[in-house]
C-alpha positions as a printed Julia matrix, in Angstrom:
109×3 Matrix{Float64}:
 -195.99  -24.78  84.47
 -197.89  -26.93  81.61
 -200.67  -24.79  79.87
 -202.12  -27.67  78.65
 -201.45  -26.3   74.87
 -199.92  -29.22  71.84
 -197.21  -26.92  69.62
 -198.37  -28.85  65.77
 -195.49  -27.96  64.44
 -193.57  -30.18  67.12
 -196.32  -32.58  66.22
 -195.76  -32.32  62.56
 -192.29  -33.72  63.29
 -190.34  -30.53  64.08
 -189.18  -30.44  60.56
 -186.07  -27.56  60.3
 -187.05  -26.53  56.46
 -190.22  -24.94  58.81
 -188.7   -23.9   62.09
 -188.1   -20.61  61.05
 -190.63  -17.24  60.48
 -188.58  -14.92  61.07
 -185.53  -14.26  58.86
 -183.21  -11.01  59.27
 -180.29  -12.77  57.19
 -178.99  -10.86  54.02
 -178.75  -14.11  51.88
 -177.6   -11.85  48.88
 -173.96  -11.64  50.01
 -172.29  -15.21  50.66
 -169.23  -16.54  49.82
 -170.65  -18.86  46.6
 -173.54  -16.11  45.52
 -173.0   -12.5   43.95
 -175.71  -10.01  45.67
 -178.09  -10.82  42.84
 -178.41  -14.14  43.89
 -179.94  -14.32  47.23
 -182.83  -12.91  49.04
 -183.43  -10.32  51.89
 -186.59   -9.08  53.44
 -186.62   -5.61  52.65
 -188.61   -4.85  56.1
 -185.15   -5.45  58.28
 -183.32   -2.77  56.62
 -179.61   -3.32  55.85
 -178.06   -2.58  59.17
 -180.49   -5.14  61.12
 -178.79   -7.7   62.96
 -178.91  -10.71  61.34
 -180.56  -14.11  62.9
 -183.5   -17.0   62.2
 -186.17  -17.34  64.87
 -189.28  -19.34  65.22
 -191.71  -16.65  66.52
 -194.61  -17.8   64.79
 -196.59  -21.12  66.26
 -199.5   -22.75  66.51
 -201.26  -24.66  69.16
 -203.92  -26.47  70.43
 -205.64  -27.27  73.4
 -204.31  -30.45  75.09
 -206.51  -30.11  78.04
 -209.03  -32.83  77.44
 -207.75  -36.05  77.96
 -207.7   -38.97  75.34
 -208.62  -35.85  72.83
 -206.04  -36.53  69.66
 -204.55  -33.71  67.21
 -203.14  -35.15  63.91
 -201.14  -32.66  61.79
 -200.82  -33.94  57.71
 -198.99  -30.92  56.62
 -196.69  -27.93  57.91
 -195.59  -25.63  55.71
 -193.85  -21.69  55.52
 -196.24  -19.81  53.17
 -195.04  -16.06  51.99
 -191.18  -17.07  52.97
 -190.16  -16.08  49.21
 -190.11  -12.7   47.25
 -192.69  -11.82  45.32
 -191.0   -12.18  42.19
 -189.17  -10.6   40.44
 -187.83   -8.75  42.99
 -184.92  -10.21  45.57
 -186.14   -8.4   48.84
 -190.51   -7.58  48.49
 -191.85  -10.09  50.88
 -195.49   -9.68  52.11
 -194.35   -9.24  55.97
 -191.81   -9.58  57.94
 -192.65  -12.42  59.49
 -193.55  -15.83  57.3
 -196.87  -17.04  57.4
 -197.63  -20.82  58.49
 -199.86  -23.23  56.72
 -201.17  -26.48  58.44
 -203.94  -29.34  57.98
 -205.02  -30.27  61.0
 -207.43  -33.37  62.31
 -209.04  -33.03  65.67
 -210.3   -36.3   66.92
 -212.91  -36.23  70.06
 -212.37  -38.54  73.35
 -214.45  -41.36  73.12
 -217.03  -40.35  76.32
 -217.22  -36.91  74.7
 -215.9   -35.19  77.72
């Protein structure tokens, strides 16, 4: 059933540049880049298999009524290599970075 919980990054706009935290892809090898080129997140290992998954989320509680959640910015943080290396990320998962604007119901309730 309904938890009650507001996903901000569906409330940000569901934005697919920011869907993603998790990224097992070997971008290194594709048909218009040479392996030095891309990325890949050293933490998979080479034999992983390969996909993009949105593990990562925030929420908030939707529970009170007339309560409002405003979300000015969603955004990936740590989603690069630290440069100048091609594959040393700071996790293996992406962080998420978000302004958020929680507005109370009129009554207070």
């Amino acid at each position: 059933g309904d938890l009650g919980l507001v996903d901000f990054w569906k409330l940000a706009g569901s934005d697919p540049t920011t869907r993603n935290t998790w990224d097992t892809v070997d971008h290194r090898k594709t048909e218009t880049k040479s392996e030095d080129d891309g990325t890949f997140n050293q933490y998979y290992g080479k034999n992983t298999r390969q996909y993009t998954e949105r593990y990562d989320r925030i929420y908030g509680s939707a529970s009170r009524q007339q309560a409002e959640w405003r979300v000015s910015s969603f955004e990936l943080i740590a989603n690069k290599p630290i440069p100048p290396s091609k594959k040393h990320f700071l996790s293996d998962h992406f962080g998420i970075a978000t302004e958020i604007e929680y507005t109370e119901p009129p009554d207070g309730s």
